[in-house]
Backbone as CSV, one residue per row, in Angstrom:
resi,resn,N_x,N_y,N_z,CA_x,CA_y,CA_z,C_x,C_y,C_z
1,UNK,59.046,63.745,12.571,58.791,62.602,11.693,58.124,61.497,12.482
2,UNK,57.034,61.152,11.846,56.005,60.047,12.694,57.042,58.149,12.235
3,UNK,56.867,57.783,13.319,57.022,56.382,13.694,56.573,55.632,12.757
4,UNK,57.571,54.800,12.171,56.486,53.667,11.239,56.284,52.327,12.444
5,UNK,54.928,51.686,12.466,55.111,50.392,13.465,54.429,49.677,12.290
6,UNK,55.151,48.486,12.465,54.581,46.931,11.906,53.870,46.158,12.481
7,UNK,53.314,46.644,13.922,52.415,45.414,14.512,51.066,45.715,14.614
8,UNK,50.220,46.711,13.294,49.285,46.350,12.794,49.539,45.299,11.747
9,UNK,50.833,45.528,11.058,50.756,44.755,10.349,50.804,42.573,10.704
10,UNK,51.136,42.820,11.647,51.731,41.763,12.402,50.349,40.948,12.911
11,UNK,50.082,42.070,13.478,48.199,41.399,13.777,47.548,40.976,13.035
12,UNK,47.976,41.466,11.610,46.659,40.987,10.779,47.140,39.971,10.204
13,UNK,48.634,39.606,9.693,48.877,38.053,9.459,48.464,37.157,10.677
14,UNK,48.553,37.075,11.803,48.142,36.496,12.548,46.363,36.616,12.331
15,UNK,45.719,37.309,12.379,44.207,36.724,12.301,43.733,36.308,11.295
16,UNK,44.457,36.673,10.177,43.953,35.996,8.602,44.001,34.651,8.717
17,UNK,45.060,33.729,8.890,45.080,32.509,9.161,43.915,32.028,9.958
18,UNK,44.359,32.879,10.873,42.477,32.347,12.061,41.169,32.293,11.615
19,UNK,40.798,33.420,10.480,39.720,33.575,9.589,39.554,32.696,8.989
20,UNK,40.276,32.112,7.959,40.662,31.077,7.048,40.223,29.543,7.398
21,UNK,40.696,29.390,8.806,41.071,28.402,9.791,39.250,28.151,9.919
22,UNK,38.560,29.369,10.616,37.281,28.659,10.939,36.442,28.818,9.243
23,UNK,36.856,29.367,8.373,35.939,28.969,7.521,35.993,27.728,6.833
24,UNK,37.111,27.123,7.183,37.273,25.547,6.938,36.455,24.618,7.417
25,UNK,36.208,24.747,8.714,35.774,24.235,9.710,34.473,24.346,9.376
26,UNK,34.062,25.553,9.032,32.515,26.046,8.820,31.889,24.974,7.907
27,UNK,33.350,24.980,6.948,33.278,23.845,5.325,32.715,22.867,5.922
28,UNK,33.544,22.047,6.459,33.506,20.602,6.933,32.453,20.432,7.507
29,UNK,31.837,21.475,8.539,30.641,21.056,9.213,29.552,21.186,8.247
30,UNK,29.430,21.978,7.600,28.203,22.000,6.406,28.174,20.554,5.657
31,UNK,29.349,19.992,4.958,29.091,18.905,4.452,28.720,17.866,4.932
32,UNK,29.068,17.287,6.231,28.246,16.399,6.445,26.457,16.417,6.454
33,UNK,26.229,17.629,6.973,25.053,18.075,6.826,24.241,17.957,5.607
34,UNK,24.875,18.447,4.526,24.401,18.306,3.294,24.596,16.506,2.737
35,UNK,25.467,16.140,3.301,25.188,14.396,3.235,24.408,13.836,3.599
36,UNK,24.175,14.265,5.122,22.985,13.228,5.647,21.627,13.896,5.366
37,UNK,21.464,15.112,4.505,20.328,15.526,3.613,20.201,14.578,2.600
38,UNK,20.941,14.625,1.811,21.166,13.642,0.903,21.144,12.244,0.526
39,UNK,21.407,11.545,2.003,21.218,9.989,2.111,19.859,9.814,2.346
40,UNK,19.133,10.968,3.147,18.232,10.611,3.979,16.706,11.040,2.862
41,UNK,16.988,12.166,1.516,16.532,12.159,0.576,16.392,11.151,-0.485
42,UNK,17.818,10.141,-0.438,17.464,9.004,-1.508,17.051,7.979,-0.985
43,UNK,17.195,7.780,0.524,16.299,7.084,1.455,14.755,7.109,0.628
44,UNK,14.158,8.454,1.068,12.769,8.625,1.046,12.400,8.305,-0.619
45,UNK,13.095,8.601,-0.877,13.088,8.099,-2.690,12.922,7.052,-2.744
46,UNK,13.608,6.090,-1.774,13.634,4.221,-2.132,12.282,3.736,-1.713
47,UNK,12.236,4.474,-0.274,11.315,3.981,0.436,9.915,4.308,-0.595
48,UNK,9.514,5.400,-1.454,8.367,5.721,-2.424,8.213,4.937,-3.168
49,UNK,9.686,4.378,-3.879,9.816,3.294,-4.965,9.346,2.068,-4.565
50,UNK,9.611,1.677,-3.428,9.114,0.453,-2.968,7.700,0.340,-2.571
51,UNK,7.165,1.420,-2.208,5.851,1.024,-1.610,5.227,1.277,-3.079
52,UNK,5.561,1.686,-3.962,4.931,1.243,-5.309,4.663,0.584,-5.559
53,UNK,5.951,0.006,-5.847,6.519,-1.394,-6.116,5.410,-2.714,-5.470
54,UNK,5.224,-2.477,-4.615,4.609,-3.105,-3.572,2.882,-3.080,-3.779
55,UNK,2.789,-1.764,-3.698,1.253,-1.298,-4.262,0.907,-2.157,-5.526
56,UNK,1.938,-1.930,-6.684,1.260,-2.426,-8.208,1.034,-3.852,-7.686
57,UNK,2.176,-4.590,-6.907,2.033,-6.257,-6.987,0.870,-6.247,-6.183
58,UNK,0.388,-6.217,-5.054,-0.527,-6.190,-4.084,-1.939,-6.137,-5.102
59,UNK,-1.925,-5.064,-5.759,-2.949,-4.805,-6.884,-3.229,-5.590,-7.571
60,UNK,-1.783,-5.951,-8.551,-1.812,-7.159,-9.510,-2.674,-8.463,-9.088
61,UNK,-1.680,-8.603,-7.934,-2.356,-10.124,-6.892,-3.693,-9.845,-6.608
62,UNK,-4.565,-8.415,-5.961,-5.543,-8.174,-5.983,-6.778,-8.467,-6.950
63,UNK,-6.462,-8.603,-8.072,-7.121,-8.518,-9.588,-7.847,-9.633,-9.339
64,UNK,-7.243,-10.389,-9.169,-7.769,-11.652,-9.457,-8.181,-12.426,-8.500
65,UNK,-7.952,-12.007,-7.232,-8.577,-12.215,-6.003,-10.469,-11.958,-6.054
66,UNK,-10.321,-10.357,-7.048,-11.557,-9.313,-7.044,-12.069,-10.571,-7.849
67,UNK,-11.455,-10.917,-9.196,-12.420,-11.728,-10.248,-12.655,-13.138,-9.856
68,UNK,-12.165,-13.825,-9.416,-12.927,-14.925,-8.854,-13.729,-14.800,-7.632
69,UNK,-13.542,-13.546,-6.870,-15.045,-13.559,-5.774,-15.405,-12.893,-6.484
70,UNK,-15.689,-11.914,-7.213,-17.420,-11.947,-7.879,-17.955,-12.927,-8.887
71,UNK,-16.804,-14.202,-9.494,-17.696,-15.016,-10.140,-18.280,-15.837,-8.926
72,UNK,-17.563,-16.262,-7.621,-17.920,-17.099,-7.445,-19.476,-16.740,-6.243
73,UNK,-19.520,-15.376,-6.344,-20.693,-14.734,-5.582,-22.034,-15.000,-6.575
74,UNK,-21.594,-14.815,-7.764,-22.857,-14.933,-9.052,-22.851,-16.378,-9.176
75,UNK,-21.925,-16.624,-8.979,-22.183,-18.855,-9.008,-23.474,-19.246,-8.041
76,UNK,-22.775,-18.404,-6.995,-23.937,-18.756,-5.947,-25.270,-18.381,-6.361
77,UNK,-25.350,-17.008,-6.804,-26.620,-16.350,-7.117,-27.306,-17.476,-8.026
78,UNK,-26.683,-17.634,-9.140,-27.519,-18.673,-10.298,-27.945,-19.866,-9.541
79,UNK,-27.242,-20.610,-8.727,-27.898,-21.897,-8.263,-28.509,-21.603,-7.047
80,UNK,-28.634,-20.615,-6.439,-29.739,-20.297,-5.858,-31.405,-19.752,-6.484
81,UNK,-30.956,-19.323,-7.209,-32.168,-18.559,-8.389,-32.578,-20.151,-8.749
82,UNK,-31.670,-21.075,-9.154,-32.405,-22.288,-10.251,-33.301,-22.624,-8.465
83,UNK,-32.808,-23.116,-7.529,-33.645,-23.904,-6.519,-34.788,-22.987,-5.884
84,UNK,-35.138,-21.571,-6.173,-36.161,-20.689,-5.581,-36.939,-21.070,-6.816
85,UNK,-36.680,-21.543,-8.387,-37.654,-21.239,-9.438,-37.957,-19.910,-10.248
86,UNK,-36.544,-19.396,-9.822,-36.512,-17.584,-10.882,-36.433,-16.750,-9.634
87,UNK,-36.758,-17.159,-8.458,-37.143,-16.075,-7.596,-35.760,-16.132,-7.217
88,UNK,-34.831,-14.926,-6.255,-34.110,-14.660,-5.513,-34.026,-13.618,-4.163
89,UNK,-34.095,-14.279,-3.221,-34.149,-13.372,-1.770,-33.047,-12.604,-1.340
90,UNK,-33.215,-11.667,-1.953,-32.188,-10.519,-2.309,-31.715,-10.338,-1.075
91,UNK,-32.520,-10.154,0.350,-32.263,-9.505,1.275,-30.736,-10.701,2.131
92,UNK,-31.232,-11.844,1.857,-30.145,-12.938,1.867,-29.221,-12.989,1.297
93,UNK,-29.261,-12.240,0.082,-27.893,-12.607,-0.547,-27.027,-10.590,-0.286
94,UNK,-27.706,-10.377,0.546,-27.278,-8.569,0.356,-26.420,-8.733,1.542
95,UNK,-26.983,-9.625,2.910,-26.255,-9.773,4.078,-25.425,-10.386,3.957
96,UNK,-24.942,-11.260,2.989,-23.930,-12.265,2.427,-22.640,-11.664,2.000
97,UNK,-23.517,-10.971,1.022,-22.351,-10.636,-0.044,-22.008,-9.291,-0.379
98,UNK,-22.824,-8.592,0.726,-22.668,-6.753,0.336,-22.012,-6.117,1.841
99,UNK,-21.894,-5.251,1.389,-20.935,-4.068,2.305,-21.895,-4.038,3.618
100,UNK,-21.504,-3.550,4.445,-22.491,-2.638,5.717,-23.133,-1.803,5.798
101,UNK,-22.176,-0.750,4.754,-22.793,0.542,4.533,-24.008,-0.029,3.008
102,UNK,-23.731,-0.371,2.364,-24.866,-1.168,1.829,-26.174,-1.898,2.472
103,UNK,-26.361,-2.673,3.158,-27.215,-3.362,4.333,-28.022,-2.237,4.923
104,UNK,-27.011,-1.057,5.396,-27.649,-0.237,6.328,-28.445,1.089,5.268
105,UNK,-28.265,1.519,4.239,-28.703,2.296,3.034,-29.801,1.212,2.784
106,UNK,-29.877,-0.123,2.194,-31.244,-0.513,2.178,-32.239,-0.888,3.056
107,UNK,-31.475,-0.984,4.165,-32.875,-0.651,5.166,-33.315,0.547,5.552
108,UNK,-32.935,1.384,5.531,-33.090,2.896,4.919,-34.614,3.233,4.101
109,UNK,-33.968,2.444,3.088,-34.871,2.599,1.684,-36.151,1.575,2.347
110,UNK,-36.041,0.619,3.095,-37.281,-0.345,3.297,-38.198,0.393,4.175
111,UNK,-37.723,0.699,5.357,-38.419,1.627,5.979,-39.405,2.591,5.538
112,UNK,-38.411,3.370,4.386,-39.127,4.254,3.945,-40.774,3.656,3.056
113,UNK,-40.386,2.401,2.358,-41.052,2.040,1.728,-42.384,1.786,2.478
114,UNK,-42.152,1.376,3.641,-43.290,0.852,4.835,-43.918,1.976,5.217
115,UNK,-43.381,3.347,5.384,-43.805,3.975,6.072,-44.512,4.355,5.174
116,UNK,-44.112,4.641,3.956,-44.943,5.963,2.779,-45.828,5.066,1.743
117,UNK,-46.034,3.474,2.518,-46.336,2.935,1.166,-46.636,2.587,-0.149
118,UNK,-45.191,2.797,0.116,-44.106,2.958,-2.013,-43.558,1.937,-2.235
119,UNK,-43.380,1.473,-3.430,-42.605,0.916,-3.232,-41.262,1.317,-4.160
120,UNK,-39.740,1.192,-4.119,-38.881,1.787,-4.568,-37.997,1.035,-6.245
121,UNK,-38.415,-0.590,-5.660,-37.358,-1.308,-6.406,-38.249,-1.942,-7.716
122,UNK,-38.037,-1.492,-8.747,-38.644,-1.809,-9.753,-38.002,-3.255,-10.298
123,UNK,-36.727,-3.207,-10.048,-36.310,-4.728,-10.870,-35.302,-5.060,-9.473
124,UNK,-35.004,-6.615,-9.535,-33.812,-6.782,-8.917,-32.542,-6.995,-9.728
125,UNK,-31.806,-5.869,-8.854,-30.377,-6.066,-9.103,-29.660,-7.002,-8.959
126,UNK,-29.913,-8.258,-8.228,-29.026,-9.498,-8.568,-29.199,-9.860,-10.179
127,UNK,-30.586,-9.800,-10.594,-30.800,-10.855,-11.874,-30.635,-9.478,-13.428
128,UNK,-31.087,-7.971,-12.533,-31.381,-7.125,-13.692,-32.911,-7.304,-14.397
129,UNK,-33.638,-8.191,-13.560,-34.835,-8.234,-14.220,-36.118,-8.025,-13.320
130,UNK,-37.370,-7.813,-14.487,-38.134,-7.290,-13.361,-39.244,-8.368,-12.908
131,UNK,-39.368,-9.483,-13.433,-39.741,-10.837,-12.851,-39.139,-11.673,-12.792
132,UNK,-39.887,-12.693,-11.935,-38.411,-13.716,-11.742,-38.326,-14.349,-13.020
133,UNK,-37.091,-15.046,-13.193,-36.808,-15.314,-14.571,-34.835,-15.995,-14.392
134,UNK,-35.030,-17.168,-15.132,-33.749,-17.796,-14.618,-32.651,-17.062,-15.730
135,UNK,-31.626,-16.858,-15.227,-30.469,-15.879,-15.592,-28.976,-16.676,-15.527
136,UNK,-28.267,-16.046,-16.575,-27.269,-16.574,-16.505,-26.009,-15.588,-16.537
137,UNK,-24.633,-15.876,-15.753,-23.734,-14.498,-15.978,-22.099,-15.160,-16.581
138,UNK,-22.084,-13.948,-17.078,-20.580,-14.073,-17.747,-19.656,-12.932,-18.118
139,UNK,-18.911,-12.957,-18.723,-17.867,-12.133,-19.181,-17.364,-11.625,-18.141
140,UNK,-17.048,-11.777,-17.034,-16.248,-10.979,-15.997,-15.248,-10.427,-16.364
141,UNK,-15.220,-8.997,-15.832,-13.772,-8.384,-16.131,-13.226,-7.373,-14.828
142,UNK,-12.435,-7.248,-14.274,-12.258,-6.352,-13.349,-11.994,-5.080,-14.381
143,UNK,-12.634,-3.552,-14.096,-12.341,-2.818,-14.413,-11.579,-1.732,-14.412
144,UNK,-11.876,-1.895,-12.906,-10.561,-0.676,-11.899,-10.444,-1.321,-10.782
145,UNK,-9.070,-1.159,-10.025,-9.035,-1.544,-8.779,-7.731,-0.274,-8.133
146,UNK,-8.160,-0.478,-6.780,-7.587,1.094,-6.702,-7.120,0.734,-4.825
147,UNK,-6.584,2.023,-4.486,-6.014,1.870,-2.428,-6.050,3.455,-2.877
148,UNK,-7.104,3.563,-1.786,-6.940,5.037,-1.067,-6.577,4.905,0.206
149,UNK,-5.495,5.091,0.707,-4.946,5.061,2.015,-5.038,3.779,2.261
150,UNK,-5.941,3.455,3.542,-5.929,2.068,3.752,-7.023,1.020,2.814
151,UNK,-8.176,1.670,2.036,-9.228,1.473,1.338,-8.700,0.850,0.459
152,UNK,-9.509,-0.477,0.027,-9.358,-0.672,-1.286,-10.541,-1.077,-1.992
153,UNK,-10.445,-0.752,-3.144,-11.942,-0.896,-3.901,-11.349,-1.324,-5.222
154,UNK,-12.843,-1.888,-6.068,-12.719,-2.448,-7.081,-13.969,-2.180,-8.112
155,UNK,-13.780,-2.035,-9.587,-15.280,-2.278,-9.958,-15.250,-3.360,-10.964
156,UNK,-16.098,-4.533,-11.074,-15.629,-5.836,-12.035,-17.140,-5.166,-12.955
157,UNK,-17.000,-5.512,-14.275,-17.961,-5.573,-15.515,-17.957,-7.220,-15.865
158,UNK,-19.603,-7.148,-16.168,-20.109,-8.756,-16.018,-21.723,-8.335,-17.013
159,UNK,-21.877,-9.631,-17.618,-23.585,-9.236,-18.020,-23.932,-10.689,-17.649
160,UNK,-25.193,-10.009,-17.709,-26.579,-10.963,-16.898,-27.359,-11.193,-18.429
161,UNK,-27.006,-12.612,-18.776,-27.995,-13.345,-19.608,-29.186,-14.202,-19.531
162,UNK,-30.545,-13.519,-20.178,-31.808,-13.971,-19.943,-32.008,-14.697,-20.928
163,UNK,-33.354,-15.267,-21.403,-33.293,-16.005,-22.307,-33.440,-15.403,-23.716
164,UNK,-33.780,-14.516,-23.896,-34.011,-13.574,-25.719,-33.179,-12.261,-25.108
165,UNK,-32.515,-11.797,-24.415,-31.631,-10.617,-23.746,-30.304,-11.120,-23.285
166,UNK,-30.063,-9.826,-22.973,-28.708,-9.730,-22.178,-28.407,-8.199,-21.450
167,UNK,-28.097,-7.931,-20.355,-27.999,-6.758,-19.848,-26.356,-6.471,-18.741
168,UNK,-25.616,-5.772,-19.708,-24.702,-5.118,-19.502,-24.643,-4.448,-17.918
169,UNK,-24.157,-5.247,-17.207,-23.754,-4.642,-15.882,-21.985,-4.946,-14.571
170,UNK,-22.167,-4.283,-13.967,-21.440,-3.372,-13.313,-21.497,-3.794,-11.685
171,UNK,-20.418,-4.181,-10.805,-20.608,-3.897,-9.607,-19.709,-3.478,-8.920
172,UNK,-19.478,-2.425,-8.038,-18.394,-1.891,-7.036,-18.229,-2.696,-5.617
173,UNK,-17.293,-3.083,-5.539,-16.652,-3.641,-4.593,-15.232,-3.102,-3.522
174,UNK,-15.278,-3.017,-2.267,-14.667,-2.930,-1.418,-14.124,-4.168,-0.391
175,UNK,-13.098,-3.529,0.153,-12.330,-4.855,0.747,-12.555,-4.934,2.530
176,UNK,-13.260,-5.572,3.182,-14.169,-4.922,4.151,-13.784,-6.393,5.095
177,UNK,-13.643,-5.981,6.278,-13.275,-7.338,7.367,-12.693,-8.883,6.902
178,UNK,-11.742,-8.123,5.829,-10.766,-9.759,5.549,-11.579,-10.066,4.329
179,UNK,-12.442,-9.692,3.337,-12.957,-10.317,2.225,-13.585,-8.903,1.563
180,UNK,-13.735,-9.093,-0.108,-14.082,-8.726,-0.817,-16.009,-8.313,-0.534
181,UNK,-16.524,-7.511,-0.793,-18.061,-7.421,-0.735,-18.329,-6.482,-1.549
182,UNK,-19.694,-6.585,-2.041,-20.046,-5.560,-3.278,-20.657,-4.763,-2.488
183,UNK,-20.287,-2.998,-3.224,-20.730,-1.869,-2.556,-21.878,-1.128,-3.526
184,UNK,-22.435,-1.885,-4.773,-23.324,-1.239,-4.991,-23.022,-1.974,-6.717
185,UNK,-24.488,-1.603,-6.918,-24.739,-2.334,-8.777,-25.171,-1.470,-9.625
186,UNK,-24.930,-1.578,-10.915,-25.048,-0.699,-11.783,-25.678,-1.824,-12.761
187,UNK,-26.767,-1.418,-13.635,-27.468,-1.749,-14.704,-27.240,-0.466,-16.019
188,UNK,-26.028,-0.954,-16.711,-25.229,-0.608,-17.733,-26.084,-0.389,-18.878
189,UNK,-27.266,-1.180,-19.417,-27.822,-0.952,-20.497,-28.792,0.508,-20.455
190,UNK,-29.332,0.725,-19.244,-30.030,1.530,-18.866,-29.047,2.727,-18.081
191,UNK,-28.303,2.619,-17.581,-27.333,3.518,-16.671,-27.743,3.814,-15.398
192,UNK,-28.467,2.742,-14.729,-29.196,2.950,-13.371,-27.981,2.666,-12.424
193,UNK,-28.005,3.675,-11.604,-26.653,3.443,-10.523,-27.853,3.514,-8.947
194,UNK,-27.801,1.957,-8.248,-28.742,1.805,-7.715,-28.113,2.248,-6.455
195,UNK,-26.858,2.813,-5.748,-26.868,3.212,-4.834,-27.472,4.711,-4.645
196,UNK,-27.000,5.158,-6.209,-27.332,6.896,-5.665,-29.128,7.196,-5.970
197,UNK,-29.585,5.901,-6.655,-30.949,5.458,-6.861,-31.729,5.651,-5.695
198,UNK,-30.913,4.983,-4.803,-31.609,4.904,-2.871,-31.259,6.336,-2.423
199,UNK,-30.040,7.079,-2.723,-30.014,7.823,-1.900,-30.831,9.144,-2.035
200,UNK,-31.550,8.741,-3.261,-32.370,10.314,-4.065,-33.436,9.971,-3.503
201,UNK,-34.093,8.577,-3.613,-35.876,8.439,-3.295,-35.489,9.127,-1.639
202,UNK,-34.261,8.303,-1.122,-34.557,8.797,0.844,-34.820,10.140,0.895
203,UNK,-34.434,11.043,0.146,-34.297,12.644,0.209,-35.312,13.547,-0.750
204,UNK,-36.383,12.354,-1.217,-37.260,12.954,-2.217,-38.204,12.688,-1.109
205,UNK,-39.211,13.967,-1.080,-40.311,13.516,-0.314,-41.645,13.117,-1.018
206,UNK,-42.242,12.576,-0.338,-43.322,11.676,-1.267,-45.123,12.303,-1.368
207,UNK,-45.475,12.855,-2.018,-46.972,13.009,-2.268,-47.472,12.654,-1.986
């Protein structure tokens, strides 16, 4: 007759407890883990909310930053236009009041003009007209204003009033060394978009 022994049995109450024991432990260490997932998730949540938050006001405040420098860029334009007599020296008011990458695209286009003797600019885009002729502007509206990364841009809608006309236009603006500057004009009645205007004649070759 075979032996009965109890100290398999004996062993295994003793390690069950021990089993038990570290899967507790296992518990406890997971949860904090899953906490500081958790804090550090509604963290990043706040932190999104806020730079929203932050974005819309910045924007908001932006708006109107955009709409009084482009009226007060066309203020200038008109009482400069009245003391030239209709005329306006575009190239003066482009180094003033326009972008870099603007400046450097129309000398681009001048060059070209010299070299191929063409000429490119049928009307000026300060006035929208194609002789001189005294002009008047109004209706400002910002249309979009926007932040791509660090970028910010804007486009304000405005028309240019002549004396029996009026012509529906458009200018894009960027936020460039501490101030607002226009990145390019649009003549709305016609749909002339005069940056991509320059960038077709540079790449058209000439007869």
């Amino acid at each position: 007759m075979k032996h009965f022994s109890y100290k398999p049995f004996i062993e295994l109450l003793l390690v069950v407890p021990l089993v038990m024991t570290g899967c507790q432990r296992h518990r406890k260490a997971i949860e904090p883990i899953r906490a500081v997932k958790t804090a550090a998730a509604d963290t990043a949540k706040d932190t999104i909310t806020a730079d929203t938050v932050f974005s819309e006001t910045r924007l908001l405040a932006e708006r109107e930053v955009v709409l009084e420098r482009a009226r007060d860029i066309f203020r200038v334009v008109k009482d400069y236009q009245r003391s030239m007599g209709g005329f306006v020296m575009s190239e003066l008011l482009d180094k003033s009041y326009c972008s870099k990458s603007w400046n450097k695209l129309l000398m681009s286009v001048h060059r070209k003009e010299y070299q191929s003797n063409s000429l490119f600019f049928e009307i000026d885009y300060w006035t929208m007209t194609r002789d001189p002729s005294f002009v008047t502007y109004d209706e400002f509206e910002v249309s979009k204003i926007a932040v791509d990364g660090q970028r910010m841009f804007a486009s304000v809608d405005y028309t240019v009033y002549e004396m029996f006309t009026y012509t529906p236009a458009r200018i894009d603006m960027i936020f460039e060394d501490g101030r607002w500057v226009i990145n390019n004009f649009y003549d709305m009645k016609y749909m002339v978009d005069v940056r991509n205007s320059m960038l077709q004649y540079l790449v058209t070759d000439m007869m």
